[in-house]
PAFIPA-343582 format. One record per atom (N, C-alpha, C): atom name; x, y, z. Coordinates in nm, 3 decimals. Atoms other than C-alpha are relative to their C-alpha. Last residue first. Layout:
# residues N
- atomo:c1:c2:c3
- CA:X:Y:Z
...
***
This chain:
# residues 164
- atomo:c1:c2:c3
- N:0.083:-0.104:0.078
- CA:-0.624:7.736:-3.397
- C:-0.134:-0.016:0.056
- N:0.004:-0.140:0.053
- CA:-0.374:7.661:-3.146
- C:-0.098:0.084:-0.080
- N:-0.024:-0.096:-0.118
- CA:-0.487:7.319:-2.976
- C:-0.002:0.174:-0.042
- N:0.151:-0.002:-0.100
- CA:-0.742:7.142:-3.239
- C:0.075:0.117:0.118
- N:0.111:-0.108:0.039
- CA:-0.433:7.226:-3.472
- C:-0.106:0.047:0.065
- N:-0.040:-0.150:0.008
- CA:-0.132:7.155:-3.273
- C:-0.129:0.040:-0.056
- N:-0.001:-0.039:-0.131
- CA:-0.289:6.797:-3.196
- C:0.024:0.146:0.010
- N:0.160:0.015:-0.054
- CA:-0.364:6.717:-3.566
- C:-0.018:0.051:0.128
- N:0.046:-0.126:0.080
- CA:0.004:6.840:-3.662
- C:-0.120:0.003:0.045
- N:-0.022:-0.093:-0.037
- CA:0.165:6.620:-3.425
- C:-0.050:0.113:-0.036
- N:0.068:-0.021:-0.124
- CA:-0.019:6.316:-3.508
- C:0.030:0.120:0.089
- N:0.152:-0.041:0.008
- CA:0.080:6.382:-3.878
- C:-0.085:-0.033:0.144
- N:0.056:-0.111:0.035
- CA:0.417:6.408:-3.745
- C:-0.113:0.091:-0.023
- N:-0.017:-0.111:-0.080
- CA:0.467:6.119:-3.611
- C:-0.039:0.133:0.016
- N:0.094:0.043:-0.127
- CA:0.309:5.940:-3.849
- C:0.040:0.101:0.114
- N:0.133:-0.039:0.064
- CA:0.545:6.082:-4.130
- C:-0.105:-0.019:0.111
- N:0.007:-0.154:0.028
- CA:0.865:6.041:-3.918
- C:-0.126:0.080:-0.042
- N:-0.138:-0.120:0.084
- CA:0.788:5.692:-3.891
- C:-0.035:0.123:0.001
- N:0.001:-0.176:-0.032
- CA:0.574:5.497:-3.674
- C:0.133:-0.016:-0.059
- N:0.072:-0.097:0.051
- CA:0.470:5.156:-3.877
- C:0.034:0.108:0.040
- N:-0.085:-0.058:0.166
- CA:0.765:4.914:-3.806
- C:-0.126:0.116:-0.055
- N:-0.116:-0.058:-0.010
- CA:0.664:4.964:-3.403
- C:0.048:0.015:-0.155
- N:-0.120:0.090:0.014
- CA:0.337:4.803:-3.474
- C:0.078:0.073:-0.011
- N:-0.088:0.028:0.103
- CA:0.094:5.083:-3.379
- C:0.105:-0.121:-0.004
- N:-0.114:0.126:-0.024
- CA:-0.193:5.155:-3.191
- C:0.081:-0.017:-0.078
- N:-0.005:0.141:0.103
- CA:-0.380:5.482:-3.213
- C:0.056:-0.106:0.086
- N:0.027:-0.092:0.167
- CA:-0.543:5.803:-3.045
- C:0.016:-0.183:-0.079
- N:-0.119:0.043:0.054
- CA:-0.540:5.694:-2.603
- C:-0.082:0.049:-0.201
- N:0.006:0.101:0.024
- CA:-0.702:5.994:-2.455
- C:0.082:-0.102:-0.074
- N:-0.137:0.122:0.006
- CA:-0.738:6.314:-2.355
- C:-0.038:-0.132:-0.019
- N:0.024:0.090:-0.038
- CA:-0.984:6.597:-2.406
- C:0.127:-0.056:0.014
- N:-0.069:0.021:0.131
- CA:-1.004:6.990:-2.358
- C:-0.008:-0.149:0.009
- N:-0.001:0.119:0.023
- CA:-0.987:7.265:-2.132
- C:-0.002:-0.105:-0.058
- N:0.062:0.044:0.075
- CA:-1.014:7.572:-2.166
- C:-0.032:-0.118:-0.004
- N:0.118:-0.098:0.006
- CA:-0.870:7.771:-1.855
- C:-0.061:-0.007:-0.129
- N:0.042:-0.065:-0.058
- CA:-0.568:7.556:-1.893
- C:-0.060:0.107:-0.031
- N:-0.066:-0.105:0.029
- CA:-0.519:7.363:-2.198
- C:-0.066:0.081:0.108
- N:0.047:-0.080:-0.154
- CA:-0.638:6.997:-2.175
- C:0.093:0.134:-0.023
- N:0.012:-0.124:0.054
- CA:-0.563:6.876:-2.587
- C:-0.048:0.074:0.108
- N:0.100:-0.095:-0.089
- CA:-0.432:6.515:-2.452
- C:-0.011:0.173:-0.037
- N:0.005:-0.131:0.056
- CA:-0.312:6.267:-2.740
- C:-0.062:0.086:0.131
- N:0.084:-0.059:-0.110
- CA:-0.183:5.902:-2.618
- C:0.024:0.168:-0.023
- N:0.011:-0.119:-0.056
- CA:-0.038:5.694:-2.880
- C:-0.094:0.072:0.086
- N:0.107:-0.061:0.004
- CA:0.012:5.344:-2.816
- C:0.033:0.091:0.000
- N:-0.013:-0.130:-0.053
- CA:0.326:5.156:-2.946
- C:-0.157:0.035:-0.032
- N:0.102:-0.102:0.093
- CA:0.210:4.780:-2.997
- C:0.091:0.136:0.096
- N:-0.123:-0.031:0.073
- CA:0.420:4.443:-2.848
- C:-0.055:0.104:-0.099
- N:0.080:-0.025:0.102
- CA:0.073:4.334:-2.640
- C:0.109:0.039:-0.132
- N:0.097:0.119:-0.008
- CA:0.263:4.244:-2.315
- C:-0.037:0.007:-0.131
- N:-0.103:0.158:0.037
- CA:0.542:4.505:-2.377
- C:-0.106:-0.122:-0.005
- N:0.109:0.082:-0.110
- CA:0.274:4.811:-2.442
- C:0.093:-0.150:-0.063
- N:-0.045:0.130:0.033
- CA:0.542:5.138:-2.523
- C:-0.103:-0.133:0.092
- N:-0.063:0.086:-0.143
- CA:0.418:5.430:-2.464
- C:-0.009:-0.141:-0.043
- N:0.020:0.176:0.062
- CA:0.414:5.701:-2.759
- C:0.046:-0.083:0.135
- N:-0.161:0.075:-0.024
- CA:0.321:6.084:-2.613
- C:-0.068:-0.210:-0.078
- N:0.023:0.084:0.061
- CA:0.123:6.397:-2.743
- C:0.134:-0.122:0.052
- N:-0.106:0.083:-0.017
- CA:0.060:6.680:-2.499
- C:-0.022:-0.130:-0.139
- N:-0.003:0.145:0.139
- CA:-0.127:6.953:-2.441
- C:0.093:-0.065:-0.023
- N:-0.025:-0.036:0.120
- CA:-0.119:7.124:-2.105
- C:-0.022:-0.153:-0.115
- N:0.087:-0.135:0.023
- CA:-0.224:7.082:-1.744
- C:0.007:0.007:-0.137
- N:0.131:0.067:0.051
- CA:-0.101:6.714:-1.773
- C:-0.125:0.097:0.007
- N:0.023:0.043:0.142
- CA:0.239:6.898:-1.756
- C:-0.147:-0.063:-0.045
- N:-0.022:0.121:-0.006
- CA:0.218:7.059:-1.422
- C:-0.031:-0.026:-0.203
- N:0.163:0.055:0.009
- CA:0.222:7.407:-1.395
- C:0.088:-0.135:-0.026
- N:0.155:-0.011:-0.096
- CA:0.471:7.645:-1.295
- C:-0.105:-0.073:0.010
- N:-0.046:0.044:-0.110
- CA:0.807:7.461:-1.464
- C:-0.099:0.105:0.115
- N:-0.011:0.149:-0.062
- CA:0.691:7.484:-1.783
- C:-0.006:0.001:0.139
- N:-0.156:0.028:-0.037
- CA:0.655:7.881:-1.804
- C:-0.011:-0.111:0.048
- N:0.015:0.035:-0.107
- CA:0.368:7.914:-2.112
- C:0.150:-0.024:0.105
- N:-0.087:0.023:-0.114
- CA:0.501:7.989:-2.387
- C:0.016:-0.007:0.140
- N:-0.020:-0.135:-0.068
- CA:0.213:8.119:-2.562
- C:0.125:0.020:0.066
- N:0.073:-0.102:0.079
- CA:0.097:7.735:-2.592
- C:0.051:0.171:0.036
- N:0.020:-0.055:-0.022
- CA:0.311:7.464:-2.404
- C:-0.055:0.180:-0.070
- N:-0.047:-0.062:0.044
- CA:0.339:7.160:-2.540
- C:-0.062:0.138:0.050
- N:0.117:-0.108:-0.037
- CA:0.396:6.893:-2.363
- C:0.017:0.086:-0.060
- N:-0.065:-0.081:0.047
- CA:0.640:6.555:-2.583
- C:-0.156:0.163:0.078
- N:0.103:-0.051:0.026
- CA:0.591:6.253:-2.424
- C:0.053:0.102:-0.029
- N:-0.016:-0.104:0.070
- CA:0.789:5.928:-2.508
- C:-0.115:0.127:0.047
- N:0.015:-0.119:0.096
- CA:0.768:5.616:-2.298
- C:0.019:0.124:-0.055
- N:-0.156:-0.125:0.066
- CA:0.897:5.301:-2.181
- C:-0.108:0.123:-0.068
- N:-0.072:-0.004:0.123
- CA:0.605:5.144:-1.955
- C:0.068:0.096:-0.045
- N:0.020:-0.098:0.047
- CA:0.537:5.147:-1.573
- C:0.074:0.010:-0.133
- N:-0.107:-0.021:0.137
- CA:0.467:4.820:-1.437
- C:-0.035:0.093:-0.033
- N:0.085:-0.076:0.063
- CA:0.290:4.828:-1.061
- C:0.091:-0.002:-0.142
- N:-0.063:0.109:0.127
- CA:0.516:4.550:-0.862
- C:-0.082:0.047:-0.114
- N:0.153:0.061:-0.010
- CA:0.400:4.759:-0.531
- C:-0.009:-0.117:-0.139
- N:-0.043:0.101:-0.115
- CA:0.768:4.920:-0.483
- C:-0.138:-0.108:-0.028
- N:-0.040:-0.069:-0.150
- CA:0.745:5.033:-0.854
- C:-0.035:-0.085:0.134
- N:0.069:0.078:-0.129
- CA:0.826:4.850:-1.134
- C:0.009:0.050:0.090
- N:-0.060:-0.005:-0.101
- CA:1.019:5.015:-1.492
- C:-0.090:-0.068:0.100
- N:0.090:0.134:-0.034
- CA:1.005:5.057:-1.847
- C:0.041:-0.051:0.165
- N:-0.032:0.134:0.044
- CA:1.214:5.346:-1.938
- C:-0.112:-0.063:0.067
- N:-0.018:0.075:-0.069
- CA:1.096:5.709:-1.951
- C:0.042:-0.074:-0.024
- N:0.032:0.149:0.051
- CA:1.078:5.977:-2.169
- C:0.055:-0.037:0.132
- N:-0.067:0.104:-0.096
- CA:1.031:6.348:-2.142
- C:-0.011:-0.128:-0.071
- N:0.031:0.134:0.048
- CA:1.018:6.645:-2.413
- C:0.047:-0.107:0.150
- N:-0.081:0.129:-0.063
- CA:0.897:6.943:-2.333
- C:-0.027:-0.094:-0.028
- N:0.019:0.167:-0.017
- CA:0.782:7.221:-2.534
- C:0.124:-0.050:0.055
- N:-0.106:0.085:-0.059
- CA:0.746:7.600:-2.569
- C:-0.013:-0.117:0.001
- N:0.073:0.096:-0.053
- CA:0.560:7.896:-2.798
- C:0.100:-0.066:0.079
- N:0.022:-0.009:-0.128
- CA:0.702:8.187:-2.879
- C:-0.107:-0.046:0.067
- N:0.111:-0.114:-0.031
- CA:0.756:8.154:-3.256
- C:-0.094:-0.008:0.086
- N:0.004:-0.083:0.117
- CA:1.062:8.014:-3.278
- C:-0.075:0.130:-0.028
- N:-0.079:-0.118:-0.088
- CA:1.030:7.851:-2.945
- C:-0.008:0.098:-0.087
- N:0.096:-0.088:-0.111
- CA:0.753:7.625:-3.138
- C:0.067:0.121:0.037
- N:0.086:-0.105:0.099
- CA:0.993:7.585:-3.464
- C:-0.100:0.038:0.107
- N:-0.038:-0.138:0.025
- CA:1.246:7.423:-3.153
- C:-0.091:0.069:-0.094
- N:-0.039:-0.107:-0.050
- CA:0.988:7.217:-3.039
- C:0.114:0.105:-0.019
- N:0.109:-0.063:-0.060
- CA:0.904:7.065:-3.303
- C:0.002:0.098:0.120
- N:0.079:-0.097:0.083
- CA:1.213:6.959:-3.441
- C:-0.101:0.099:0.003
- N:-0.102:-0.085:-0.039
- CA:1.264:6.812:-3.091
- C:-0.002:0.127:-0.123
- N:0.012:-0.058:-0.078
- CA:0.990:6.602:-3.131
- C:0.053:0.132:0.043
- N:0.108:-0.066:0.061
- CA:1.049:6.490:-3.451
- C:-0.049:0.092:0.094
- N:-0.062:-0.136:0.077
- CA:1.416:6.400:-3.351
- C:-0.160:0.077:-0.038
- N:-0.063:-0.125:-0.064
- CA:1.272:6.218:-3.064
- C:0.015:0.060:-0.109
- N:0.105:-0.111:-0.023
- CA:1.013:6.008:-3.260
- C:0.074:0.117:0.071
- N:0.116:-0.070:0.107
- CA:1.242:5.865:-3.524
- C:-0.056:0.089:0.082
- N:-0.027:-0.003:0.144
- CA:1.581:5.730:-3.388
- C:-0.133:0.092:-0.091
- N:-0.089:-0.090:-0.035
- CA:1.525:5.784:-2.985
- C:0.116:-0.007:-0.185
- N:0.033:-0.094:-0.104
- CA:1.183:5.635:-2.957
- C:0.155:0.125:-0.026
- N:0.116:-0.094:0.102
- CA:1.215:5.364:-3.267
- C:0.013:0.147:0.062
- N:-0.030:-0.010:0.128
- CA:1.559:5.257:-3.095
- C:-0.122:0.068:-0.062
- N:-0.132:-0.089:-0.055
- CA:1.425:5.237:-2.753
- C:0.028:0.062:-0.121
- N:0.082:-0.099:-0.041
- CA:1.082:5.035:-2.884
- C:0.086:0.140:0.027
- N:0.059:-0.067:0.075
- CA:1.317:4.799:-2.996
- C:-0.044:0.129:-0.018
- N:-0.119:-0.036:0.024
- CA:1.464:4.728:-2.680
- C:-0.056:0.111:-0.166
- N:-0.031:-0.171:-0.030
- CA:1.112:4.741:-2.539
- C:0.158:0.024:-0.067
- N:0.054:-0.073:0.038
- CA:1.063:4.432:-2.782
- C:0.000:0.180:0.039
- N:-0.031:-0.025:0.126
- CA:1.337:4.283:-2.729
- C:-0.092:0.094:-0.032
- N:-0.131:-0.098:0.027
- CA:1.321:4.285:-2.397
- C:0.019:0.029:-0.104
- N:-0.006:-0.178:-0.025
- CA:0.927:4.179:-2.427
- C:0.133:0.077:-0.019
- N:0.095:-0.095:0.100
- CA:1.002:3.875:-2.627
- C:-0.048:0.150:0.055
- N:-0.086:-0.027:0.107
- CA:1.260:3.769:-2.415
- C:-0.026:0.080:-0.092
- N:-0.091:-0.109:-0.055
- CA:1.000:3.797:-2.124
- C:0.129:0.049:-0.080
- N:0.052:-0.171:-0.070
- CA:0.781:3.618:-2.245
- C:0.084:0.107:-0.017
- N:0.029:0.012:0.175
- CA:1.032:3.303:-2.384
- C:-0.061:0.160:-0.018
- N:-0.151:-0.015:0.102
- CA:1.139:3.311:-2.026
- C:-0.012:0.049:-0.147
- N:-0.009:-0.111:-0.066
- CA:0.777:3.300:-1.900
- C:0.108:0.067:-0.025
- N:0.112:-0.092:0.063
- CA:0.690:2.980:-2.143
- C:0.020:0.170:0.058
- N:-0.027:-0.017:0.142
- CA:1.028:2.813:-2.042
- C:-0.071:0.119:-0.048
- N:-0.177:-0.129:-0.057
- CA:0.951:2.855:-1.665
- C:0.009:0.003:-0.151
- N:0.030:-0.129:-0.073
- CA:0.579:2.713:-1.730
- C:0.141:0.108:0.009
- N:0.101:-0.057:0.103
- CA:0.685:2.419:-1.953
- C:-0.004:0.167:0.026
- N:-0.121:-0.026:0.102
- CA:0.944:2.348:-1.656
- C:-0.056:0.053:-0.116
- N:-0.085:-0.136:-0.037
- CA:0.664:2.401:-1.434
- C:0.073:0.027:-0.068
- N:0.092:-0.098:0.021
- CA:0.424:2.122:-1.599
- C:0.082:0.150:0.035
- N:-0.006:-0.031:0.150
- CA:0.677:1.881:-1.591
- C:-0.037:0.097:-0.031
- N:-0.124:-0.058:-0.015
- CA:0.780:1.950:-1.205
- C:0.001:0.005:-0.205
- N:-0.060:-0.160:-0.038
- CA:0.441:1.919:-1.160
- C:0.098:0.075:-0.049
- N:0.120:-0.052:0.139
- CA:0.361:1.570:-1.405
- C:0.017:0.188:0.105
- N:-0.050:0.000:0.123
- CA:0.664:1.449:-1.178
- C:-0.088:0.132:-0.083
- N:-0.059:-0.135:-0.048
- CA:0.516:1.550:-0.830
- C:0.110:-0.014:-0.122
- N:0.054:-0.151:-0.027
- CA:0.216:1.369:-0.908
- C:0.080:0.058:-0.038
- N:0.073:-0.045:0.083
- CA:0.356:1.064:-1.061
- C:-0.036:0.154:0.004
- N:-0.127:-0.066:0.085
- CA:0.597:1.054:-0.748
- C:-0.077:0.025:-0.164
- N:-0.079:-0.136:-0.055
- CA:0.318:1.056:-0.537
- C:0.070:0.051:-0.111
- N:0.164:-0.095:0.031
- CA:0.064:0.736:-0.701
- C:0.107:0.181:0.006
- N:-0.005:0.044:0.144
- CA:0.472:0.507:-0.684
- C:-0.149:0.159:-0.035
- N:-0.103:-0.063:0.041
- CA:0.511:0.661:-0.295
- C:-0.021:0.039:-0.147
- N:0.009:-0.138:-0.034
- CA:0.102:0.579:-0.274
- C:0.127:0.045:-0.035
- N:0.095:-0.063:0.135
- CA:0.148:0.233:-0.459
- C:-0.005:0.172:0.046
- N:-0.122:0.028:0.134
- CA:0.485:0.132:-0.219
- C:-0.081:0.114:-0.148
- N:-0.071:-0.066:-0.037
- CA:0.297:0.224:0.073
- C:0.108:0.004:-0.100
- N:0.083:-0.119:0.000
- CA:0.000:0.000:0.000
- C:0.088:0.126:0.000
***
């Protein structure tokens, strides 16, 4: 009887240790596929959408307007909350002075990287103090789709509803 239960056991704690190894592989495999993918995501972010960004804000300063650009990396806070890689670019109308107001006071257009799903989302907000305004996410993209052109034409749509 003690022979069939060891023999009944070790079945068990086989078909586990099978089932985990599957499981560790499958999470590995994950997780490869995300590095790569935010790696990626790095490269699109600091090959295409920064320079567009930056373009942009200098022809803003130009004519006395302002913008900031931030980005993040992909990161976990103490609570194991994931905070994705992203791009945002505020733009401050009139020239507003950045550093009085908070950025999600102003308009903004940013790309955030979604590692689970392997898509850049854009996220458009047209809130403009003492008008206010909407926010939200705009597209999805496979990383080989944003180029310069995309970029742009989401930059132009956002400047327009904002300035004119």
């Amino acid at each position: 009887m003690a022979d069939k239960f060891e023999s009944d056991l070790d079945k068990v704690l086989d078909g586990f240790d099978k089932a985990e190894k599957v499981r560790q592989a499958s999470t590995q495999q994950r997780k490869t596929e995300e590095d790569t993918f935010e790696n990626d995501f790095a490269a699109i972010r600091k090959n295409v959408i920064r320079p567009v960004f930056q373009s942009t804000v200098d022809r803003l300063k130009a004519r006395g307007h302002d913008g900031q650009i931030t980005e993040r990396e992909h990161s976990v806070d103490h609570q194991g909350r994931p905070s994705e890689a992203s791009i945002q670019l505020v733009i401050y109308p009139g020239g507003k002075d950045p550093d009085r107001h908070r950025g999600t006071e102003y308009p903004h257009l940013a790309f955030r990287a979604d590692r689970r799903n392997h898509l850049a989302c854009s996220h458009v907000s047209t809130m403009t103090p003492g008008r206010g305004g909407t926010a939200g996410s705009k597209a999805k993209y496979q990383l080989k789709e944003i180029t310069a052109e995309v970029v742009r034409t989401e930059l132009l749509s956002l400047l327009k509803d904002v300035l004119v």
